[in-house]
C-alpha positions as CSV (number, residue, x, y, z in Angstrom):
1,X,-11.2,-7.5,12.4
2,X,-12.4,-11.0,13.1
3,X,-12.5,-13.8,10.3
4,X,-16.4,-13.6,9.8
5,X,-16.3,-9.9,8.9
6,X,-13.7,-10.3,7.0
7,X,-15.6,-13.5,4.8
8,X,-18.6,-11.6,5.1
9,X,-19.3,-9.6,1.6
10,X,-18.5,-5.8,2.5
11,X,-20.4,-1.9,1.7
12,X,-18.0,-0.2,-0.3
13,X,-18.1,1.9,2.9
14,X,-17.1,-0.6,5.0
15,X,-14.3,-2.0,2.6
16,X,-12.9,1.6,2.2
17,X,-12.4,1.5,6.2
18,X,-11.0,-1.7,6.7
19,X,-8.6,-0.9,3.5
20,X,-7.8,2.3,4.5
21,X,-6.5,1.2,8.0
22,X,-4.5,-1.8,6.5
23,X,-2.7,1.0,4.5
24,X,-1.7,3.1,6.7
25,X,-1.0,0.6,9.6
26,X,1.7,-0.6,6.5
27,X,2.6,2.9,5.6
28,X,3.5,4.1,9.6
29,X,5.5,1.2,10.4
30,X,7.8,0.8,6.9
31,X,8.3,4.7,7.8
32,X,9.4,4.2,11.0
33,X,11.6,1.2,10.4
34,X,13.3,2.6,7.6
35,X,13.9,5.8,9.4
36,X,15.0,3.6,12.2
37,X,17.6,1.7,10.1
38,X,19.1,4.7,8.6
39,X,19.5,6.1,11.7
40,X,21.7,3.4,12.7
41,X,23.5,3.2,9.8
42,X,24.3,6.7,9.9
43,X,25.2,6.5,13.7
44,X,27.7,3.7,13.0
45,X,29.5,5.9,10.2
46,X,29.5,8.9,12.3
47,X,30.1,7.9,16.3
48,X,30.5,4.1,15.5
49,X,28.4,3.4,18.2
50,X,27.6,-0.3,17.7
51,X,25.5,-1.0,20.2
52,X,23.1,1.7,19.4
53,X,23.4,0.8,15.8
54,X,22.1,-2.8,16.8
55,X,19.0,-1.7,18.4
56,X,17.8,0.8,15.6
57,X,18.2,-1.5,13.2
58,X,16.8,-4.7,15.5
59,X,13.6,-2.2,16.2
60,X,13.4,-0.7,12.4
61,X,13.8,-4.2,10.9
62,X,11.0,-5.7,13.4
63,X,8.7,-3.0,12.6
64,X,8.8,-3.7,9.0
65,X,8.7,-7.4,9.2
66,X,6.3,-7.8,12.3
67,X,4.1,-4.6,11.2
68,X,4.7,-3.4,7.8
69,X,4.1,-7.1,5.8
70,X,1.3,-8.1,7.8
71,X,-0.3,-5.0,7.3
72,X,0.6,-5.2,3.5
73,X,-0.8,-9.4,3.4
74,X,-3.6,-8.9,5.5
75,X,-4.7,-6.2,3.2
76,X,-3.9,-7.9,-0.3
77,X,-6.1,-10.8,1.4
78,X,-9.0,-8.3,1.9
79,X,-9.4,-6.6,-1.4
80,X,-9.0,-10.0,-3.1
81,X,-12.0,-11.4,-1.2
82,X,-13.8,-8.8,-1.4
83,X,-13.1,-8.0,-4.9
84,X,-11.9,-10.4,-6.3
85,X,-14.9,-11.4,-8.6
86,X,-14.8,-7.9,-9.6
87,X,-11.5,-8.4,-11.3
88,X,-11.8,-11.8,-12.4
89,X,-14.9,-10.7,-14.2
90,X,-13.3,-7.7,-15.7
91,X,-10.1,-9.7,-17.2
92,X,-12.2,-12.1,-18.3
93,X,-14.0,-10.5,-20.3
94,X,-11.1,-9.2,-21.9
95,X,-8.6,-11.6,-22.4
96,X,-10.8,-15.2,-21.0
97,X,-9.9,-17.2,-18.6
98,X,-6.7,-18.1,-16.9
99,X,-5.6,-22.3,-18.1
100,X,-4.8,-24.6,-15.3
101,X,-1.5,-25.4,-17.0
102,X,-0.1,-22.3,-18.2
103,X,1.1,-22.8,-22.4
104,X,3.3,-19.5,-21.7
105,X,4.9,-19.7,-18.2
106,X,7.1,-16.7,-16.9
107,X,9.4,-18.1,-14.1
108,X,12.9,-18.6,-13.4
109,X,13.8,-21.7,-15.5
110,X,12.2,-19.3,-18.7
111,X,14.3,-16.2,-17.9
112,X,17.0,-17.9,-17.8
113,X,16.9,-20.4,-20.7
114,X,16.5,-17.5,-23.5
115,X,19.3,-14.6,-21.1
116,X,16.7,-12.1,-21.1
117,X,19.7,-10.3,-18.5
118,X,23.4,-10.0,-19.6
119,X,24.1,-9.6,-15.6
120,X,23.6,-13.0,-13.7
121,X,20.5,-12.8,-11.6
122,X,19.7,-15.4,-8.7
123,X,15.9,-14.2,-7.4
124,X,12.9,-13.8,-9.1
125,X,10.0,-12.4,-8.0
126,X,6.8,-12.7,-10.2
127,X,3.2,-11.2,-9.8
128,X,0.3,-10.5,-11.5
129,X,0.4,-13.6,-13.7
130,X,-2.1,-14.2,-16.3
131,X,-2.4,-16.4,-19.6
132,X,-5.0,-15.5,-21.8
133,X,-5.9,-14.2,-25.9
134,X,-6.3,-11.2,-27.1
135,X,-7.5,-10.6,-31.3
136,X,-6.7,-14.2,-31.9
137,X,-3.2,-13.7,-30.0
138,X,-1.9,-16.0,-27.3
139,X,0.2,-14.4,-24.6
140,X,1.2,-13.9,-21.2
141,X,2.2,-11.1,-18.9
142,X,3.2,-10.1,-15.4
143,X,4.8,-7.9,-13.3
144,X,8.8,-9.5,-12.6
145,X,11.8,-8.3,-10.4
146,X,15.3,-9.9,-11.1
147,X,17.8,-9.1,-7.9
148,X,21.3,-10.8,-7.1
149,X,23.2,-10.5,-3.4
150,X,26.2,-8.9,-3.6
151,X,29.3,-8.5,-1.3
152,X,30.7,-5.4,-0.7
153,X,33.2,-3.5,1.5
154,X,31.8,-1.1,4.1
155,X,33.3,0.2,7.4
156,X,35.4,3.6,7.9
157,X,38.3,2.0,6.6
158,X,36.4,-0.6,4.3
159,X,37.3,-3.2,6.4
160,X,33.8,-4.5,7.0
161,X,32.0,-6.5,4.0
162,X,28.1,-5.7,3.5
163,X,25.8,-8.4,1.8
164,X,22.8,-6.7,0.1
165,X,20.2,-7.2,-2.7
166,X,20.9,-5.8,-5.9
167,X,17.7,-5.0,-8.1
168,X,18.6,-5.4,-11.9
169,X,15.2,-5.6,-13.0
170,X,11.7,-4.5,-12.4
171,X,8.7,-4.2,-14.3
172,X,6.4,-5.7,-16.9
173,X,7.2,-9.4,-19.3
174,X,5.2,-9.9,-21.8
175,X,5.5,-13.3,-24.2
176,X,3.5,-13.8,-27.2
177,X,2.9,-17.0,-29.2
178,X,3.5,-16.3,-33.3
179,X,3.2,-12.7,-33.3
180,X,6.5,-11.7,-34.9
181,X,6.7,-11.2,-39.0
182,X,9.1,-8.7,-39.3
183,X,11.2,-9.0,-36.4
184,X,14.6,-11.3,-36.6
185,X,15.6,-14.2,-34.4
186,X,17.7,-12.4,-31.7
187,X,18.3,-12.0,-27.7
188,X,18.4,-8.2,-26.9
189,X,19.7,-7.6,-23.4
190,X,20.5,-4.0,-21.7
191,X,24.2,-3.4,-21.4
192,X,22.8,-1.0,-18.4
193,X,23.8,2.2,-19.7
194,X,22.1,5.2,-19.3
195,X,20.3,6.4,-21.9
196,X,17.3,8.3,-23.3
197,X,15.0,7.7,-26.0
198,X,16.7,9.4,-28.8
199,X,19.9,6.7,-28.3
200,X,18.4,3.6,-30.0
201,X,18.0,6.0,-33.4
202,X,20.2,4.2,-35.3
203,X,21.7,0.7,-34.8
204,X,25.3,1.8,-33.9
205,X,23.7,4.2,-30.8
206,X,21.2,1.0,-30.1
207,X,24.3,-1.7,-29.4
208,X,25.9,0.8,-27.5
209,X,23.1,0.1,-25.1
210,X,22.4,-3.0,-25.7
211,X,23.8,-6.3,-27.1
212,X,22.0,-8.6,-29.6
213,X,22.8,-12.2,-29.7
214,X,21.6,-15.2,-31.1
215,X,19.8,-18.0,-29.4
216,X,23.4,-20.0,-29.2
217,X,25.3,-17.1,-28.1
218,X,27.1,-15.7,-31.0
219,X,27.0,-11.9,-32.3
220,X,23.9,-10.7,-33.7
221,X,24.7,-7.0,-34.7
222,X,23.4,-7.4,-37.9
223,X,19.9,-8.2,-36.7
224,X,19.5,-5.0,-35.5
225,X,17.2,-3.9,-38.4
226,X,15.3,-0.5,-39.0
227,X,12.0,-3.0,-37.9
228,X,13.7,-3.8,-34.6
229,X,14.2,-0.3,-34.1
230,X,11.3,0.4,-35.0
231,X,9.1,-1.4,-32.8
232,X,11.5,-0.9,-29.6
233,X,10.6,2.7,-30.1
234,X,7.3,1.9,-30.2
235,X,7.3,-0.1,-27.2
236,X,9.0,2.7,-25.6
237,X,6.5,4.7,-26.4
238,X,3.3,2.6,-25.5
239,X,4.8,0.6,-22.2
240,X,7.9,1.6,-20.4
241,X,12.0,1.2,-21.1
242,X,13.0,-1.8,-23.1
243,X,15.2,-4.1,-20.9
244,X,15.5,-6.9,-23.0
245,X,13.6,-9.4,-25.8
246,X,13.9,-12.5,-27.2
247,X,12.5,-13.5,-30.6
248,X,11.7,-17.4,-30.8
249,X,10.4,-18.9,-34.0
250,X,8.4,-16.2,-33.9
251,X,7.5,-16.0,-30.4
252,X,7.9,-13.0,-29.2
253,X,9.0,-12.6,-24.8
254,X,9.5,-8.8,-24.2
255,X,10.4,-7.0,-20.9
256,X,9.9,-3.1,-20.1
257,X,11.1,-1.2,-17.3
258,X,7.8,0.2,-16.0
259,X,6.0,0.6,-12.9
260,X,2.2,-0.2,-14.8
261,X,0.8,-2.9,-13.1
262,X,-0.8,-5.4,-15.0
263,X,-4.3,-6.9,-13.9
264,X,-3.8,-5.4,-10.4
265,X,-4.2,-1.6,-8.6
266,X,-0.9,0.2,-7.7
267,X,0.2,0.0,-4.4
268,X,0.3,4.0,-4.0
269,X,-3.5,4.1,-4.5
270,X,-5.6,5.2,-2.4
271,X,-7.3,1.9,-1.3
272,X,-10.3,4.3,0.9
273,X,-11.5,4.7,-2.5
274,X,-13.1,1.7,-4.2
275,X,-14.6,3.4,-7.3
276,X,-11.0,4.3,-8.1
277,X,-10.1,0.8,-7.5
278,X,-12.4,-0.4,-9.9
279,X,-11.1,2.5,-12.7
280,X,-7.6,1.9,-12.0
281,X,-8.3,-2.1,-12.3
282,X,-10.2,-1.5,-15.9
283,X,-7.6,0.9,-16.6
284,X,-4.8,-1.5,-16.1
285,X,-6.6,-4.0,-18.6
286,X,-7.3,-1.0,-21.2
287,X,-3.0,-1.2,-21.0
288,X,-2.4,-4.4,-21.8
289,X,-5.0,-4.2,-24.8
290,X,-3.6,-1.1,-25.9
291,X,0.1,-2.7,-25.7
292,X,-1.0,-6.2,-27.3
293,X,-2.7,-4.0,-30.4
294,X,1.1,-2.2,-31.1
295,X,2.8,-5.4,-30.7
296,X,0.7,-7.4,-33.1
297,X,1.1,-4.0,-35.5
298,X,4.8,-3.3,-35.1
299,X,6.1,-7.3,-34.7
């Protein structure tokens, strides 16, 4: 598809195409690739056959990198110039518009300074930013992944090391400006233990799971209150898995374990259908509102 088509303003017909071939040019090749690499790896552990294990995973890896993420940016690039005024529109009307110089940033110099992980984390991914109000409330929210490399020892006879990327974290932050009445000053972070719902009942089950701090760094058990637990079960229930929180002179920052996207369409989405692109954007906002309203309620 040359520049000019792709600039030019598209039928929903058209668009549904183009999409629709973007996505499954990105689907084909990540399948290949990755059943390329694991192919290789599996042939090293089994015939260690080196040589063969270098070309599957030369081939798989070049298909995901040379197909698979052009795919994936050219069509990103397509459905937010086609529709991008769609969903600026849409949040806007909602939340307003995005400032120039964020008041609420979520980056890696944020993360860090309030230890919303008890692991240490070196990457940062963030997408899906957006600043905005909501009833008279100031906050922030995207969609964040926290990885660290790690060494470890692979090989028959572990004699090999392996460097790979370790995913602690990966779904939805949320920061809001005054919102908390009820809640104590305190750093929650996951102790990443499994769990279900029914563990964070009662505080002794809840710092099993996770550990409460304060902002220096000392022990915080007793700030977990029948209102913290409260509104973590709450969260629970509205957004996704708590992972951590930080409370802030009653700021609130708040991260879930989720897969909701916020202001954006989920990448398993059908993209040839651009009616569902516009529900599952409106949706997505609908989320947020819903999740703001049981904040400002519970915090």
């Amino acid at each position: 598809m040359d520049k000019e088509k792709i600039n030019a303003k598209m039928s929903d017909e058209q668009l549904a195409k183009a999409l629709g071939r973007y996505q499954a040019a990105e689907s084909l090749c990540m399948l290949i690739g990755i059943i390329l690499v694991a192919a290789g790896c599996i042939s090293a552990v089994l015939v260690h056959n080196l040589a063969l294990l270098a070309v599957l995973v030369f081939v798989g890896v070049g298909l995901l990198v040379f197909g698979a993420l052009p795919a994936q940016k050219k069509k990103k690039a397509l459905l937010r110039q086609q529709m991008g005024e769609f969903f600026d529109a849409e949040r806007e009307k909602l939340f307003g518009k995005d400032p120039e110089t964020p008041e609420l940033p979520i980056d890696k110099a944020y993360l860090k300074s309030i230890d919303i992980c008890s692991v240490d984390w070196t990457d940062i991914t963030v997408e899906n930013f957006h600043e905005g109000e909501h009833d008279g409330m100031l906050f922030s929210a995207a969609n964040v992944s926290l990885s660290r490399t790690v060494e470890e020892k692979s090989g028959p006879n572990n004699d090999n090391w392996m460097t790979r990327t370790e995913t602690l974290f990966n779904g939805l932050v949320v920061r809001c400006k005054g919102v908390c009445r009820v809640l104590p000053e305190v750093t929650v972070t996951s102790r990443f233990q499994k769990r279900t719902a029914d563990d964070l009942k009662s505080p002794a089950a809840f710092l099993y799971k996770f550990s409460a701090r304060t902002a220096s760094g000392d022990n915080a058990d007793s700030a977990v209150t029948a209102q913290l637990l409260e509104f973590v079960q709450a969260m629970e229930k509205a957004g996704g898995k708590l992972f951590g929180l930080a409370v802030r002179n009653g700021d609130l920052t708040l991260a879930l374990e989720t897969r909701y996207v916020f202001a954006n369409v989920p990448p398993q989405l059908d993209l040839r259908d651009i009616d569902g692109i516009r529900k599952w954007y409106i949706a997505s906002l609908k989320g947020m509102s819903d999740l703001l309203d049981i904040i400002k309620q519970t915090a």
